[in-house]
C-alpha positions as CSV (number, residue, x, y, z in Angstrom):
1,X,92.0,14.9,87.7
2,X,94.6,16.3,84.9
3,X,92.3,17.5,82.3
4,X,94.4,19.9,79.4
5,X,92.8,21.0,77.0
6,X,95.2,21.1,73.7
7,X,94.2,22.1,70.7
8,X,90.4,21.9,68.8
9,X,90.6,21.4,65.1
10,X,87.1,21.8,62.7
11,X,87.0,19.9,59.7
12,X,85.3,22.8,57.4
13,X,83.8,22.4,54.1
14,X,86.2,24.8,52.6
15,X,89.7,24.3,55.0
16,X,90.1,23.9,59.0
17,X,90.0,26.1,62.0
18,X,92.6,25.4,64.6
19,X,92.1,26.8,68.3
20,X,94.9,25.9,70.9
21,X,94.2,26.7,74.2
22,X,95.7,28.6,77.3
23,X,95.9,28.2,80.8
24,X,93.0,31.2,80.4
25,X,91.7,31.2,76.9
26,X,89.1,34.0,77.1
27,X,87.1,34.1,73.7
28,X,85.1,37.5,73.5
29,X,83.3,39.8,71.1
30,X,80.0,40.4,69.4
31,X,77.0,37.8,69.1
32,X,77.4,35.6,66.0
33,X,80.8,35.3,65.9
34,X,80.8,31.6,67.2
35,X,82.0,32.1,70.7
36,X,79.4,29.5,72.0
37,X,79.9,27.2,69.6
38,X,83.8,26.9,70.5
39,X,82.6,25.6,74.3
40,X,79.7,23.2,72.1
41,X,82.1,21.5,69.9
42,X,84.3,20.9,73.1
43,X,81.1,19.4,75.0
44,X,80.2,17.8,71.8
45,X,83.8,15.3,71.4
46,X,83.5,14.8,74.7
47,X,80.1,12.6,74.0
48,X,77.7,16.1,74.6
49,X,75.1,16.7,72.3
50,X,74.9,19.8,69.9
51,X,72.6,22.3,68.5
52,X,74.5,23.9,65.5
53,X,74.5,27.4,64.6
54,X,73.5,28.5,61.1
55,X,77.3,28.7,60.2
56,X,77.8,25.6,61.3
57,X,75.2,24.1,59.4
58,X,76.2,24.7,56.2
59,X,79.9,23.9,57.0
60,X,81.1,21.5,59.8
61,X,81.8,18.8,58.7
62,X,83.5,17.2,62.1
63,X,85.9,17.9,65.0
64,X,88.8,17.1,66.9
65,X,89.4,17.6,70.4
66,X,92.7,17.0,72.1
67,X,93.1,16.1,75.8
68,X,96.2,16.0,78.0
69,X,95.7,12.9,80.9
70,X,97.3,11.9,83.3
71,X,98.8,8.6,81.1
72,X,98.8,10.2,77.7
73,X,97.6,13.0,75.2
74,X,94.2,11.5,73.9
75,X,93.4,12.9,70.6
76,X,89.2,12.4,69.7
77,X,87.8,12.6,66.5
78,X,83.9,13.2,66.0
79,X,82.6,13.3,63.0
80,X,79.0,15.3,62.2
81,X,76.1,13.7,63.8
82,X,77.8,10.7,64.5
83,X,77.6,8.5,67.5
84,X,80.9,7.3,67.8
85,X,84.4,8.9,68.3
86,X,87.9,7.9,66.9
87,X,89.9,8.1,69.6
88,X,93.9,8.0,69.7
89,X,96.4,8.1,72.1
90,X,100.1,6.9,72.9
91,X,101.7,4.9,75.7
92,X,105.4,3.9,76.0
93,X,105.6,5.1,72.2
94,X,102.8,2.7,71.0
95,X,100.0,3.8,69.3
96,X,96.5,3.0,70.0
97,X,93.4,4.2,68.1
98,X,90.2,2.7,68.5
99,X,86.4,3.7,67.5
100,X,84.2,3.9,70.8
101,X,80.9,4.9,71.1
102,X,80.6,8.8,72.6
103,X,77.8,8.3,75.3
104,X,75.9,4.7,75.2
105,X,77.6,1.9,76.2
106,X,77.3,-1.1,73.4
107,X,79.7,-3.6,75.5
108,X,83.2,-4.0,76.0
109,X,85.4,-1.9,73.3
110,X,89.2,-2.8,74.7
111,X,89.5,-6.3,76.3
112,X,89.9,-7.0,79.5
113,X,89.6,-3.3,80.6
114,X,85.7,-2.5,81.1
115,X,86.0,0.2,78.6
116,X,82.4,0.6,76.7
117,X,82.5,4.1,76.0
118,X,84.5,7.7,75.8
119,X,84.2,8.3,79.5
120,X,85.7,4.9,80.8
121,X,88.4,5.5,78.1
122,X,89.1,8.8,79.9
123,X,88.8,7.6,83.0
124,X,90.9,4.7,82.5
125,X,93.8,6.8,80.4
126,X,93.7,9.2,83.6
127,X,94.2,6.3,85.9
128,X,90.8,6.6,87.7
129,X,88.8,4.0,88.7
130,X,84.9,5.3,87.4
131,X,83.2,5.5,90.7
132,X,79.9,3.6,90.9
133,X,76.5,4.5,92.6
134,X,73.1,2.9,93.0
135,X,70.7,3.6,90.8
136,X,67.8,4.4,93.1
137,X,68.4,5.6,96.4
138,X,64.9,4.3,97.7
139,X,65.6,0.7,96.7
140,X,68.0,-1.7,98.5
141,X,68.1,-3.5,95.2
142,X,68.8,-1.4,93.0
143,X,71.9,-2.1,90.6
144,X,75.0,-0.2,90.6
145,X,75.8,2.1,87.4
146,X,78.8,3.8,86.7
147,X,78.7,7.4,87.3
148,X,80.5,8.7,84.2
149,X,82.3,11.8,82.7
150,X,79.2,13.7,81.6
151,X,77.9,14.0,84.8
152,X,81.1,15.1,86.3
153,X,81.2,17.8,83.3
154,X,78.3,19.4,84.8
155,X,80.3,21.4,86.8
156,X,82.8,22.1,84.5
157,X,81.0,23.2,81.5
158,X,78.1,26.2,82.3
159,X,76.3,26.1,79.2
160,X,75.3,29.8,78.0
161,X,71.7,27.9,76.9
162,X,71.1,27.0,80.8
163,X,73.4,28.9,83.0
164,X,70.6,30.9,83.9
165,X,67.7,28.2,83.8
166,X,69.0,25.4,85.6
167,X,71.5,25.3,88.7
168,X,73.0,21.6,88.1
169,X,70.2,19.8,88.2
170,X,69.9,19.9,91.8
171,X,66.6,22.0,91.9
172,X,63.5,20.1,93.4
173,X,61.7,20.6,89.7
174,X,64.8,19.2,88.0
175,X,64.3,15.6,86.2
176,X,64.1,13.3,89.3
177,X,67.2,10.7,87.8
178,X,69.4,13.7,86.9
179,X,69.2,15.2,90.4
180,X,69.8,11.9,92.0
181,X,73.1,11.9,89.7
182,X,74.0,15.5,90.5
183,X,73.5,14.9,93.7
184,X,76.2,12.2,93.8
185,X,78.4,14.0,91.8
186,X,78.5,16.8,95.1
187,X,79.3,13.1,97.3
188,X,81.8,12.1,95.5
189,X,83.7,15.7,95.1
190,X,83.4,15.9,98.7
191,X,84.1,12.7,99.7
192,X,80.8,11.4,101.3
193,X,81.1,8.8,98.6
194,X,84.4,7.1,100.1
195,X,86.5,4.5,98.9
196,X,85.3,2.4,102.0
197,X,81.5,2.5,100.6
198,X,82.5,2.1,97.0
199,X,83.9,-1.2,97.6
200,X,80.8,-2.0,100.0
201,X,78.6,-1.1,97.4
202,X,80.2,-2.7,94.7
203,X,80.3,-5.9,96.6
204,X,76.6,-5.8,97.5
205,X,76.0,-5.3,94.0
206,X,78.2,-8.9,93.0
207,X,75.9,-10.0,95.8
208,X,72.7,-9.0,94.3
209,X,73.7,-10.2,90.9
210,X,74.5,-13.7,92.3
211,X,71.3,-13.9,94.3
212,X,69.0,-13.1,91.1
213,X,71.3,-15.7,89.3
214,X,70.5,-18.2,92.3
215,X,66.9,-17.0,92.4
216,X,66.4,-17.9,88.4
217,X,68.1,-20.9,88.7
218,X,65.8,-22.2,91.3
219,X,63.0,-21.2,88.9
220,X,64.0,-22.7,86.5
221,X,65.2,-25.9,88.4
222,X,61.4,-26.0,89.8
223,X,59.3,-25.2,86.6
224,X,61.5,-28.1,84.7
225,X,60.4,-30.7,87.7
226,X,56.9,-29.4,87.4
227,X,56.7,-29.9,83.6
228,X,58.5,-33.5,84.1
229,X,55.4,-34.1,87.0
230,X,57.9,-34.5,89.1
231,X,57.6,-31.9,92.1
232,X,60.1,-33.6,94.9
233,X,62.8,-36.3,94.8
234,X,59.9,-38.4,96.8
235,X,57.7,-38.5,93.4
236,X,60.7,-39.4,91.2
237,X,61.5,-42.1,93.9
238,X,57.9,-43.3,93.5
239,X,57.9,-43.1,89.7
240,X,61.1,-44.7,89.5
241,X,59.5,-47.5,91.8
242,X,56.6,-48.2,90.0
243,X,58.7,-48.4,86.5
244,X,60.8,-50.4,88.4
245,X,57.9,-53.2,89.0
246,X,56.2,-52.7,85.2
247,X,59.7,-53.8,84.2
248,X,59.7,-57.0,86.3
249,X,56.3,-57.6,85.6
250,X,57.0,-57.2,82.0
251,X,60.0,-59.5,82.3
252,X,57.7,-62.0,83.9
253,X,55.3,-62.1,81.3
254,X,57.8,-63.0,78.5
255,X,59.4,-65.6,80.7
256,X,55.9,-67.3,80.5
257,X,55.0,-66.9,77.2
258,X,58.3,-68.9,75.9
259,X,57.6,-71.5,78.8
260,X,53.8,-71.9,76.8
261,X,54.1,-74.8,74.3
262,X,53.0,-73.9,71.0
263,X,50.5,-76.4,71.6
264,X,48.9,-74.4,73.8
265,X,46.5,-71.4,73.4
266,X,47.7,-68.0,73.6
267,X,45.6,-64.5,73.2
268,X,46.7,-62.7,70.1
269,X,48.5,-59.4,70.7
270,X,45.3,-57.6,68.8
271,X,43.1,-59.3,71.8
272,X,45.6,-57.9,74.8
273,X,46.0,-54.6,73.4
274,X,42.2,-54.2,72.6
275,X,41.7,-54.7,76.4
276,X,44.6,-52.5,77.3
277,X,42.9,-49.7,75.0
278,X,40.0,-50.2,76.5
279,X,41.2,-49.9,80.2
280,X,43.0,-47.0,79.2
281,X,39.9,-45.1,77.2
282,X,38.1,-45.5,80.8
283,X,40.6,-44.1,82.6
284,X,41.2,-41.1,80.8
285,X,37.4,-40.7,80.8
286,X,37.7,-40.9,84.6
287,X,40.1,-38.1,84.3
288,X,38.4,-36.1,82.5
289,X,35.0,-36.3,85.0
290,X,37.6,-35.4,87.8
291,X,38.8,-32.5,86.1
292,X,35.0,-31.2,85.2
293,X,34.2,-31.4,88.9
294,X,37.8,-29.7,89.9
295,X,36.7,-26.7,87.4
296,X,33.2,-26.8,88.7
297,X,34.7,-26.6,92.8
298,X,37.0,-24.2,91.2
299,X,34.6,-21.9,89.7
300,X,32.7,-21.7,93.1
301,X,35.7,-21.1,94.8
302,X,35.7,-18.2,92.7
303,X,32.3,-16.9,93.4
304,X,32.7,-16.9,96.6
305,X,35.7,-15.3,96.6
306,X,34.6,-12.8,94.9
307,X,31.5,-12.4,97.0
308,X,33.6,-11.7,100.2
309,X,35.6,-8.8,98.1
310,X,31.8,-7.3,97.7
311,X,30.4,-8.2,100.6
312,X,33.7,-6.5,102.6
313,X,33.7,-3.7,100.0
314,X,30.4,-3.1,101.0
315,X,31.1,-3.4,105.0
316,X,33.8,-0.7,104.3
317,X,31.1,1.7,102.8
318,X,28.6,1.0,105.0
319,X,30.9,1.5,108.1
320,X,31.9,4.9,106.0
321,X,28.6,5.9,105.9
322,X,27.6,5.0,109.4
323,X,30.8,7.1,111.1
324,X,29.7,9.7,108.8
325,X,25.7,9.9,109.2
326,X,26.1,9.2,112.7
327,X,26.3,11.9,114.3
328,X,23.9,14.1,112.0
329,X,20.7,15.2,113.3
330,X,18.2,15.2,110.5
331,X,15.8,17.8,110.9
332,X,14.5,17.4,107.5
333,X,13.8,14.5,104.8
334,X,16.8,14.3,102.5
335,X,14.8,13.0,99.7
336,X,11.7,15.6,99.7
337,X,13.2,18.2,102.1
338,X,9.8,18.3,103.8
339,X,10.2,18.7,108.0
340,X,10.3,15.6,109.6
341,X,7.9,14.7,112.4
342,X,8.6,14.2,116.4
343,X,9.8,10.7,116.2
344,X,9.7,8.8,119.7
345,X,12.6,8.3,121.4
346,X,15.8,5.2,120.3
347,X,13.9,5.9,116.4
348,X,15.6,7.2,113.9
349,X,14.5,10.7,112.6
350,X,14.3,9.9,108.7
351,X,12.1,6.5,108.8
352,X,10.7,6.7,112.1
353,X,11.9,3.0,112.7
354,X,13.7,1.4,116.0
355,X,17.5,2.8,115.9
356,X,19.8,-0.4,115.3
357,X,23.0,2.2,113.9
358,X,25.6,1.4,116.2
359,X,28.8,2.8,115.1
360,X,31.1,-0.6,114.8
361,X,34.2,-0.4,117.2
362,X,37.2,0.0,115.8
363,X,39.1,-2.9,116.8
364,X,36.0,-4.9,116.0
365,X,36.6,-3.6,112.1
366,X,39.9,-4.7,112.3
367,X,38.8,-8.3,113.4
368,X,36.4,-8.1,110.6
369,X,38.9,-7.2,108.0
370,X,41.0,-9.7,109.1
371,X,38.5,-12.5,109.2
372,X,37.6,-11.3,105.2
373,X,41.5,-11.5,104.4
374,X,41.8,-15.0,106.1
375,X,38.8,-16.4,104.2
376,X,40.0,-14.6,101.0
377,X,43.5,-15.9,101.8
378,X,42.1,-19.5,102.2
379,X,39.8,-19.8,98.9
380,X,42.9,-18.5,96.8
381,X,45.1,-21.5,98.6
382,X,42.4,-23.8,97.6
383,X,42.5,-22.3,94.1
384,X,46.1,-22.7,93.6
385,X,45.9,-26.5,95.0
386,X,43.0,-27.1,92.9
387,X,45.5,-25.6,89.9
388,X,48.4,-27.8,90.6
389,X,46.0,-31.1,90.7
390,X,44.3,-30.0,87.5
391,X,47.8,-29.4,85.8
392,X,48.5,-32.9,87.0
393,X,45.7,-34.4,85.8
394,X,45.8,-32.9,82.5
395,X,49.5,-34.3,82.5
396,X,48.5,-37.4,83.5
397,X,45.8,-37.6,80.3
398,X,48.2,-36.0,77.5
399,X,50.8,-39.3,79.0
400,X,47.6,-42.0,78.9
401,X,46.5,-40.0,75.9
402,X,49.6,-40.9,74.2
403,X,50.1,-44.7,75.8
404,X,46.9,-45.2,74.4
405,X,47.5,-44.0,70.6
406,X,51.2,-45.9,71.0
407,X,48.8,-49.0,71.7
408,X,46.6,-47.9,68.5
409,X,49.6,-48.3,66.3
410,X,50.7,-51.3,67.5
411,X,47.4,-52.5,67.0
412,X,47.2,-51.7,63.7
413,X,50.8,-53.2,62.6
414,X,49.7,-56.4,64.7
415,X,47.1,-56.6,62.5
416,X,48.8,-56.3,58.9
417,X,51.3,-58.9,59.8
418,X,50.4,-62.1,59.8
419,X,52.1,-63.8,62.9
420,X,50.8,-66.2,65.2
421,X,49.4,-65.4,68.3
422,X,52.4,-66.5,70.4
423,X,54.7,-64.3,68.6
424,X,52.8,-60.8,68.3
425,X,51.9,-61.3,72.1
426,X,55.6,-61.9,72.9
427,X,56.8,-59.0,70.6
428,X,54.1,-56.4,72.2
429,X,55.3,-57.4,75.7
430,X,58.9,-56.5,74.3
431,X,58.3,-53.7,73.3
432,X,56.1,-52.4,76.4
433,X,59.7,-53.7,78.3
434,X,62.0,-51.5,75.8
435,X,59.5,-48.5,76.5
436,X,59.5,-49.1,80.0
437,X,63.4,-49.3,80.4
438,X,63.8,-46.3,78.6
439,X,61.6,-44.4,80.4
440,X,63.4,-45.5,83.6
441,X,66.9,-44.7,82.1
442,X,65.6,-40.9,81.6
443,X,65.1,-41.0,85.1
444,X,68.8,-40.9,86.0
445,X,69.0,-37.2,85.0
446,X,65.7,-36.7,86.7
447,X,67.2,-37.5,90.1
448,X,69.8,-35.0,90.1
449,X,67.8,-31.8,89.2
450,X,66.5,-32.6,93.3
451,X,69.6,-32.1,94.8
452,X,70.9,-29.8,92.4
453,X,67.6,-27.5,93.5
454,X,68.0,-28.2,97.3
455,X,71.8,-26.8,96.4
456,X,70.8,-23.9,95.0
457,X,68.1,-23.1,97.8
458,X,70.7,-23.3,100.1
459,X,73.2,-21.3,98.5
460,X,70.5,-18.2,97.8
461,X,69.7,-18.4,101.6
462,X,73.7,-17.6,102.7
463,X,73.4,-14.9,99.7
464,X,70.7,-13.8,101.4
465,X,72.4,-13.6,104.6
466,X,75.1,-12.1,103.3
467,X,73.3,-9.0,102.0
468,X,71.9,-8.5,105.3
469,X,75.0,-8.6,106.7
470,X,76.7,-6.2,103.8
471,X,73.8,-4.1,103.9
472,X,75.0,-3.2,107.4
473,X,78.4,-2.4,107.3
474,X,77.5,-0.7,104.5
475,X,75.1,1.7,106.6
476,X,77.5,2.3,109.0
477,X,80.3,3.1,106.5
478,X,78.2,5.5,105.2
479,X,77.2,7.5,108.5
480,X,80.8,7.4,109.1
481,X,81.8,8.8,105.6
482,X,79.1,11.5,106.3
483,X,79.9,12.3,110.0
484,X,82.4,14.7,109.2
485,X,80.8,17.9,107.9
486,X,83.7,19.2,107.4
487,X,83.9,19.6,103.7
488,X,80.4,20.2,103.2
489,X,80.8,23.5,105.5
490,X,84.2,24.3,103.7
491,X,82.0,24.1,100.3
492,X,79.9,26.3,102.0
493,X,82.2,29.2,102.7
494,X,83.6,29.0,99.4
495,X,80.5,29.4,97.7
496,X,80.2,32.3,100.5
497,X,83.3,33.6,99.6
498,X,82.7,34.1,95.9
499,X,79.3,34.8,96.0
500,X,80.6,38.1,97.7
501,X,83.5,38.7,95.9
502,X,81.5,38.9,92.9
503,X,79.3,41.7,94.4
504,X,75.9,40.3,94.3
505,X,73.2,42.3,95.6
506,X,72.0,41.7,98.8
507,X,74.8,38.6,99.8
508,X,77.3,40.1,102.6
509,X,80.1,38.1,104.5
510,X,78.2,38.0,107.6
511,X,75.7,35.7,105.6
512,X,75.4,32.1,106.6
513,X,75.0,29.4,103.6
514,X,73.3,26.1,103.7
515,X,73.9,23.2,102.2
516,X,72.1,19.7,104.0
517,X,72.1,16.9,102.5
518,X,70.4,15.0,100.7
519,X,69.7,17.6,98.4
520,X,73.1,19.8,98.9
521,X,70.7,22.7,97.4
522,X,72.4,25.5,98.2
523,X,70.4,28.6,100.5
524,X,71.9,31.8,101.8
525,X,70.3,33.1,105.2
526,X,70.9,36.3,106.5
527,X,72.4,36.4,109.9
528,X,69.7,39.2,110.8
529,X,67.0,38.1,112.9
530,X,64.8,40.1,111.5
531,X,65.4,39.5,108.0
532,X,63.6,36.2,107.0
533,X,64.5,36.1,103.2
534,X,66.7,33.2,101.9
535,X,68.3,33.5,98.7
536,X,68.3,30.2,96.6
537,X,68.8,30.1,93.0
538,X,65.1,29.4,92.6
539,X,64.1,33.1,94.4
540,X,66.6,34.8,92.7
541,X,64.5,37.5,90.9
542,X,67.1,38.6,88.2
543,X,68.6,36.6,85.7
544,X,72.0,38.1,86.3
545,X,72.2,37.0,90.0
546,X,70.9,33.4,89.2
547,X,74.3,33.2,86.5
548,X,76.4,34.8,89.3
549,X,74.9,32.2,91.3
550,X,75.5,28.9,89.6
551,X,79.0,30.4,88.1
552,X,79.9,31.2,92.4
553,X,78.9,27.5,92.9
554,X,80.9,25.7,90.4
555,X,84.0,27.3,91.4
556,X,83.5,26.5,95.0
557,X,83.1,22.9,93.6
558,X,86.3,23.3,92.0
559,X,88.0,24.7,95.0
560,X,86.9,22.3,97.4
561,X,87.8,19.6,95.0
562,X,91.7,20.9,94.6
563,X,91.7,20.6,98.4
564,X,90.5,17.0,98.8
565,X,92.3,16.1,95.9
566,X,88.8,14.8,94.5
567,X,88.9,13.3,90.6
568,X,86.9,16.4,89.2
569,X,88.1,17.5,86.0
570,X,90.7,20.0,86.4
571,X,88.7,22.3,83.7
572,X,86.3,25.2,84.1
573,X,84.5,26.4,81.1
574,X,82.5,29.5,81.4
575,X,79.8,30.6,78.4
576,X,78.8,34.4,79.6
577,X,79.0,34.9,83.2
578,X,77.8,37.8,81.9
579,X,74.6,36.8,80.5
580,X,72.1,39.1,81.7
581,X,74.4,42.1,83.0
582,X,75.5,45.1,81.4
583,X,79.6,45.6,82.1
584,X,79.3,49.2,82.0
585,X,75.8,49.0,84.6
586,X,77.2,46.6,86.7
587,X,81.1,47.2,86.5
588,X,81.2,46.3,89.8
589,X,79.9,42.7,89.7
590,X,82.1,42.6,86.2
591,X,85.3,43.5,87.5
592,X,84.6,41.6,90.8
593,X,83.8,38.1,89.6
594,X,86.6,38.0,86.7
595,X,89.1,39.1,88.9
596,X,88.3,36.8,91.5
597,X,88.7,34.1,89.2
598,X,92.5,35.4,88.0
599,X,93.0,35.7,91.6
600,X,91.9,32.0,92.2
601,X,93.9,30.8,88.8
602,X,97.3,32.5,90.2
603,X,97.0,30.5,93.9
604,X,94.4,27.5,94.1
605,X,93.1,26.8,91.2
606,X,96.7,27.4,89.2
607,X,96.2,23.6,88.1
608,X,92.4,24.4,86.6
609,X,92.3,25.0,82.9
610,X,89.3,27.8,82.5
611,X,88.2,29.1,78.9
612,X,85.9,31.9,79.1
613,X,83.5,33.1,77.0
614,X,81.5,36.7,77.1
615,X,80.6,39.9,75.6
616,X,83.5,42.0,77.1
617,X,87.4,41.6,78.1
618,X,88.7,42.0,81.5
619,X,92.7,41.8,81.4
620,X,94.2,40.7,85.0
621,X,96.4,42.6,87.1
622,X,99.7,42.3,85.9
623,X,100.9,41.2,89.8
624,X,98.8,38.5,89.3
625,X,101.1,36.5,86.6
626,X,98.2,34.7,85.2
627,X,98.6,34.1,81.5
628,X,95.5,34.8,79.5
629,X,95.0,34.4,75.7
630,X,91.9,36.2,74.8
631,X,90.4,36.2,71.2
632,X,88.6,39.2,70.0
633,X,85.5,38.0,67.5
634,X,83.5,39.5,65.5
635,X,80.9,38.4,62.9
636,X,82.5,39.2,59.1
637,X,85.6,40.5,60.5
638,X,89.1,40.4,59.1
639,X,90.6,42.4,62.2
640,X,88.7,40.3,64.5
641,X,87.8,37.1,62.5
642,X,85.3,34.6,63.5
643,X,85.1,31.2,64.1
644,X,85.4,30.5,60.4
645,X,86.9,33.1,59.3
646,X,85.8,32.9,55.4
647,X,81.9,32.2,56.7
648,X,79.9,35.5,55.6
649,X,76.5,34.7,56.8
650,X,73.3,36.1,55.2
């Protein structure tokens, strides 16, 4: 992955600070000078976070960082504590600038590209497609996320704050996420995270997406028919029946009401909707004694639910207790501690009483347990049935409830106007049929909501299918991606291969190194028998070996990545390699790991920017042809300026 580092520029209180960079830009010198904080502020436009140094305090003001990609020079612009970059670039001589959040995604930022933040911008300008990974690797349903730039940039950037502390996260005390994302990082670079399970994965995940769509749906569709009271196209059929006959019944009535002469009597709509309340008013007061003796069933239920969970709560003890006593001879009283007398044969020692302890079989136990789960299993049926009725019935009430106060106030305008009997009874039974029709017209939606729910059962079930089926081929893509070993053992004898190049103590060439995943921790055996010592990072007992450790391992990432051709960042940034070790102590371990890292710049790794930062200055062999640009610094200089070169600190 084309990664060039250009230029950095500091926005200063008093003036700027330009760096331009080399194919080696080695930055070296006294402490204070800002050599870290040169690696920081590149970290920091590239969406890190930073910790500034008490020059920088008092006068950065903000950065800019620019990139050669693959599809164009990117220029980004980061302003002091902020969480958003200006970022600029150019493509077929048009420019493009656009403000994009550094790290955390806040939705799409360039139409109709999937670019939310810097690192699908980079991606995206370096022709990269951001490789995506489940979240957990425990769950089957876990979602997919994107696995971004900063987690690549772990291995490109060895931070002088935790090149000695942490080795990549991979560590079995690291954060548990972070080691799951280094982890994939090492997958992708060596290609156990194929293009073949990518698109398997991505397609489970547009699976998965659709089933929980399906799934709410299908909630949503059955909560609406449960508020309506209307739990299956049957009960909307029967509803939808019986408004069906009110109707013609209602139709009926009026029909014989206009056939009455005036002559004759008719009862006054006050008298039919006095008995109508009054019918109603009993029936709801039916309802509501069926739902007091629901609650009181209910509440049983309960109780004896919950005196099963005791009563098997205390079987489990007391089978505890007898497996555990059973077998002890008690030669004194546990209470008083007094010696027990002879007790006659089959009686137990303590109370002197006929022995009835049998220790309970196991598979009788079992039976037991299961008998306690069906009954437990039963009563909670019957409490969710008796739920549903008394959701029904209180349904039911709130619709007689408000029948009944409809009636009320037609009751009350029958009785401030003044017609005649004949014509408030035909105008109530009007407007009953008006209600009734209505009621029945609503209904036409209603019936729909059925098949649309039996639609969206059926389609979750061939989602569901489907998964099973992806799920499959997905497995075996991925123990075919991860049958050849191949570039896991070639990782291996790179890390080997610096490792002894850079002289540590104790590693030789006849050494085998392991590296098994899941984990892809590296360990270094000994191929002596009877040495059983492995070096890890974690038993590394000096703090210069752990940084010649994690520095040996990164560059093997990077080599084996510039053989497969893997999208790593074509960038190694160093912060003192030589951390804890003196270059005039260890000269050998000095001279050893910087020249195998000219020696790796002038044949493989000749495409890998590297900036380096330490205490002292190694020049390369002139045979080599490797073009260095080193920068002496020291703190209130003017031979060998600082970072800001006017900055005088206190």
């Amino acid at each position: 992955m084309k990664f060039v580092l250009k230029s950095l520029v500091l926005d200063l209180r008093q003036g700027q600070e330009i760096l331009t960079f080399a194919d080696v830009s080695y930055f070296w010198g006294q402490m204070g000078a800002g050599k870290s904080s040169i690696a920081k502020l590149i970290d920091y436009c590239l969406g890190g976070t930073i910790q500034l140094s008490s020059a920088l305090q008092a006068e950065f003001v903000g950065a800019t960082l620019t990139v050669e990609l693959e599809r164009s020079v990117l220029s980004i612009e980061r302003q002091r504590d902020a969480s958003n970059v200006l970022a600029s670039w150019t493509v077929d001589g048009d420019v493009h600038s656009v403000v994009i959040p550094a790290r955390t995604a806040a939705g799409e930022v360039i139409a109709q590209t999937d670019i939310e933040t810097l690192s699908d911008l980079i991606f995206w300008l370096s022709g990269i497609q951001p490789p995506r990974v489940r979240k957990s690797k425990l769950k089957a349903e876990s979602k997919m996320v994107r696995l971004s730039l900063r987690d690549l940039f772990w291995y490109c950037y060895l931070d002088q704050d935790d090149i000695d502390s942490s080795f990549f996260h991979l560590e079995e005390d690291a954060e548990f996420y972070l080691r799951l994302k280094s982890r994939d990082v090492i997958r992708y670079v060596i290609g156990y995270h194929d293009e073949r399970v990518a698109d398997l994965e991505a397609e489970l995940d547009q699976l998965r997406a659709n089933r929980t769509a399906r799934a709410a749906a299908i909630t949503s569709l059955t909560k609406t028919l449960e508020d309506v009271g209307a739990g299956s196209e049957l009960q909307i059929a029967e509803r939808e029946a019986s408004l069906k006959l009110a109707l013609s019944r209602a139709d009926e009535d009026i029909r014989t009401l206009r056939e009455v002469t005036k002559v004759q009597q008719t009862d006054h709509a006050l008298d039919l909707i006095a008995r109508k309340t009054t019918q109603l008013g009993g029936l709801i007061n039916r309802i509501d004694e069926t739902t007091r003796e629901l609650a009181e069933v209910r509440e049983r239920h309960i109780r004896h639910r919950n005196e099963i969970e005791m009563l098997g709560l205390k079987f489990r003890r007391s089978s505890a207790a007898r497996a555990i006593l059973g077998g002890v001879e008690f030669v004194d009283c546990p209470r008083c501690l007094q010696h027990l007398p002879e007790r006659p044969r089959l009686c137990c020692d303590v109370c002197g009483q006929e022995d009835r302890m049998e220790l309970a079989d196991a598979a009788e136990q079992a039976a037991i347990e299961r008998d306690i789960e069906a009954r437990r299993a039963d009563l909670d049926d019957a409490i969710r049935a008796i739920d549903g009725n008394l959701e029904r019935l209180r349904r039911r009430r709130d619709a007689l409830l408000a029948f009944k106060t409809g009636l009320e106030v037609e009751r009350n305008r029958a009785a401030e106007e003044a017609d005649s009997a004949f014509l408030s009874t035909v105008l109530l039974k009007e407007r009953e049929r008006a209600a009734l029709q209505a009621e029945l017209d609503s209904l036409g939606w209603l019936l729909r909501l059925p098949d649309l729910l039996r639609e969206q059962r059926e389609a979750h079930a061939q989602i569901v299918a489907m998964e099973q089926v992806m799920r499959e081929a997905l497995k075996e893509a991925r123990t075919a991606a991860e049958s050849d070993r191949s570039s896991l053992e070639q990782l291996g004898a790179y890390f080997l291969d610096a490792l002894v190049q850079s002289g540590v103590p104790g590693i030789t060439r006849e050494d085998s190194v392991a590296l098994e995943p899941p984990s892809f921790y590296p360990a270094v055996y000994s191929t002596d028998p009877a040495d059983q010592t492995v070096s890890t990072f974690t038993s590394m007992s000096s703090g210069g070996k752990k940084t010649l450790f994690k520095c040996c391992f990164a560059i093997a990432v990077h080599r084996i990545a510039t053989r497969l051709e893997a999208p790593l960042p074509e960038l190694l940034i160093i912060d003192s390699a030589m951390k804890n070790i003196s270059e005039r102590e260890n000269r050998d371990q000095f001279e050893g790991f910087y020249r195998m890292l000219y020696k790796l710049k002038a044949g493989e790794l000749a495409s890998t920017q590297m900036v380096l930062i330490d205490k002292e200055f190694l020049a390369p062999d002139p045979s080599q042809a490797v073009d260095v640009l080193d920068r002496h610094m020291q703190p209130d200089s003017i031979e060998h300026e600082p970072l800001i070169r006017y900055y005088r600190g206190k």
